[in-house]
C-alpha positions in Angstrom: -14.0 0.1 3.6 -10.3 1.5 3.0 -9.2 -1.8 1.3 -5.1 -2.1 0.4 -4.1 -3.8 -3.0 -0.6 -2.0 -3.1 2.3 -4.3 -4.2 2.9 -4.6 -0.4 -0.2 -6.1 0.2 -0.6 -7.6 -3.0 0.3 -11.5 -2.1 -2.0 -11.2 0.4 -5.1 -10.2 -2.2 -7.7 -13.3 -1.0 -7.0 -12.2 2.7 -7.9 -8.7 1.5 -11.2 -9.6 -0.1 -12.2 -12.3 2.8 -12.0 -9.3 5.8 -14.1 -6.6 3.4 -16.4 -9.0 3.4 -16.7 -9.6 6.8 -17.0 -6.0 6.9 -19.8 -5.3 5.0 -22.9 -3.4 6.3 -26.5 -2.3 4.5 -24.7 0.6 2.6 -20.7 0.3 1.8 -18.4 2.5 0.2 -15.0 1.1 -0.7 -11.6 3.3 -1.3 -8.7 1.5 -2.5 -5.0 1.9 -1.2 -2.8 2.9 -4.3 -0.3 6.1 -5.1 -3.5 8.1 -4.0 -6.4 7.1 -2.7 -9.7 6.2 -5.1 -13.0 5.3 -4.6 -14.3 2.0 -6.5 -18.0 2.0 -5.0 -20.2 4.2 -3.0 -23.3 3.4 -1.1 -23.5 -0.1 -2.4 -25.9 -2.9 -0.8 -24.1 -5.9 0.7 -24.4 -8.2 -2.5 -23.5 -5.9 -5.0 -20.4 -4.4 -2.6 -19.4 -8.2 -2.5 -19.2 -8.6 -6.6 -16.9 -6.1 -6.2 -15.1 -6.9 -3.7 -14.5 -10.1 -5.5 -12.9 -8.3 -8.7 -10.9 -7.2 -6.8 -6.7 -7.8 -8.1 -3.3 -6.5 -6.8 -2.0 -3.4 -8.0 1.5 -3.5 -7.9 1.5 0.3 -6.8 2.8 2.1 -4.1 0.7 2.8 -0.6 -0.7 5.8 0.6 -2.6 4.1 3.6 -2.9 7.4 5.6 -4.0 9.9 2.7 -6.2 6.7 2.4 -8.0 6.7 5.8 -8.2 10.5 5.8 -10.3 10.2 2.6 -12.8 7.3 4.7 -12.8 9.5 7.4 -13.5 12.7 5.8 -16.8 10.8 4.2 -17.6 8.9 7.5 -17.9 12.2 9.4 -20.0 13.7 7.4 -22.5 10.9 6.7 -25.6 10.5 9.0 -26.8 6.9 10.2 -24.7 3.9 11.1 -21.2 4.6 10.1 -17.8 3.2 11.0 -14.8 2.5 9.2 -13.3 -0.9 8.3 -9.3 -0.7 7.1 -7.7 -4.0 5.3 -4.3 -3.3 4.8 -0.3 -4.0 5.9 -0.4 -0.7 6.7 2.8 0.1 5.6 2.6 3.3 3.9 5.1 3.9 1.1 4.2 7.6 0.5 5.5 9.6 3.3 2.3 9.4 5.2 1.7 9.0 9.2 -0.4 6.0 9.6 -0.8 6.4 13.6 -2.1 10.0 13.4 -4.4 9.2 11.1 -6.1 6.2 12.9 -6.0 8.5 16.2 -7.8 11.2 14.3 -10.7 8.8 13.2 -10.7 7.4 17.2 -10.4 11.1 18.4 -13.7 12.2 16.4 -15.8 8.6 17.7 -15.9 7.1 14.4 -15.9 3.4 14.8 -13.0 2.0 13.3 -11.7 -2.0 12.5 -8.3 -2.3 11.4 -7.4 -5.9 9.9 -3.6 -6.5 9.4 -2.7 -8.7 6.2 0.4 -8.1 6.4 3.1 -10.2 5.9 4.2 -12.3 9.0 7.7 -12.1 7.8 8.8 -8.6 6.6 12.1 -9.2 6.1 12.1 -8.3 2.9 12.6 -5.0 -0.3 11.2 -4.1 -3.5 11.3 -1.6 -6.1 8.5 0.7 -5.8 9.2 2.7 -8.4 11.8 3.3 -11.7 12.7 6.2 -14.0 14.4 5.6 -17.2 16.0 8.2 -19.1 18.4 8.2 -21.8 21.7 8.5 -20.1 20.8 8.1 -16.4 18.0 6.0 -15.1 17.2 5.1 -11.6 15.2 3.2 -9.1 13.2 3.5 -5.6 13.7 0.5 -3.3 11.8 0.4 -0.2 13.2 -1.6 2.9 9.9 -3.2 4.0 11.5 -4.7 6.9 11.5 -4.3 11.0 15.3 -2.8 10.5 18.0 -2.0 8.7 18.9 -3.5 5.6 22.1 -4.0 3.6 20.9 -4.1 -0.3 23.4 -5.4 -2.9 22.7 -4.0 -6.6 23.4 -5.4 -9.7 23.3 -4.0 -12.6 25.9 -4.5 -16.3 27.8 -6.3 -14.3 28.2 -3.8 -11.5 27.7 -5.1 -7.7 26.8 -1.9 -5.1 26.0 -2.0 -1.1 23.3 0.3 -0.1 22.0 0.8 3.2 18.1 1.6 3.8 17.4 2.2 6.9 14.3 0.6 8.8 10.9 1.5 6.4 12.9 3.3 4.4 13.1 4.0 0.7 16.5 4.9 -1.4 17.5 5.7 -5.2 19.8 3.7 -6.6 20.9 6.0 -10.0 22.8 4.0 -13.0 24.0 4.8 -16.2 21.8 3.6 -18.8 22.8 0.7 -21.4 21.9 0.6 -24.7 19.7 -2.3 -25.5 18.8 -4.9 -23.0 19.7 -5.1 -19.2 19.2 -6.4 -15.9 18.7 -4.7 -12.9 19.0 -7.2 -9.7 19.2 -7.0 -6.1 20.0 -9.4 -2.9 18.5 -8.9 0.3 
């Protein structure tokens, strides 16, 4: 199971859960989408995969689906028996990574493979996927999760700023760092 709990996919958490599930054989191993990949259970029966399953929360982290399916598919291959792979994500990958290659390098080497989108039906939407404060200058990554390009306006002390981020894309938005506390905002 390559199961996705990524802020992406993170409202969609009981959807996530209800496909492993589904997915379960007589021996499971489950690797969870995050920055990197990691694996939470190997070689588990079908009851005990499903207590786990149902522990299960979102992450709030950024998604590295394809590094994610390599990982499955680099322990699928060299397992003997029954084996396929079974991926629960939005599959929008937030690291840099090429989700298509990687599910047509699984199909390319015969490994059975079930991909179960829980994705959002509407996309239209941003977040920030990651922040950096320093003293002086801080800044944040905002990912356009969206089907094309957006128009983001920043706030921040006051200060409104247009940014464009393209289709998928991610952009830094750098600011000068207040003393005490702030407010960073942002319409879509």
């Amino acid at each position: 199971l390559v199961l996705d709990t990524s802020a992406s996919a993170g409202k969609s958490i009981d959807e996530v859960k209800k496909e492993a599930v589904k997915n379960l054989g007589d021996k499971n191993t489950a690797i969870i989408i995050g920055n990197s990949p990691y694996m939470i259970f190997e070689g588990l029966d079908r009851d005990d995969a499903e207590r786990e399953i149902a522990k299960l929360k979102p992450a709030g982290t950024t998604s590295a689906v394809a590094e994610s399916l390599n990982a499955a598919k680099s322990i699928v291959k060299d397992s003997s028996g029954e084996r396929a792979i079974a991926a629960v994500s939005d599959f929008l990958d937030t690291e840099g990574g090429d989700v298509k290659k990687e599910i047509k390098s699984i199909i390319d080497l015969n490994i059975p493979l079930k991909v179960a989108d829980v994705g959002m039906k509407d996309k239209s939407n941003a977040g920030i996927i990651g922040l950096t404060l320093r003293k002086t200058e801080s800044e944040v990554l905002i990912k356009n999760f969206c089907c094309a390009e957006k128009e983001i306006v920043v706030e921040y002390n006051g200060k409104r700023e247009k940014i464009l981020i393209p289709q998928g894309g991610t952009e830094f938005y750098k600011f000068k760092t207040a003393e005490g506390e702030s407010i960073l905002s942002f319409d879509i």
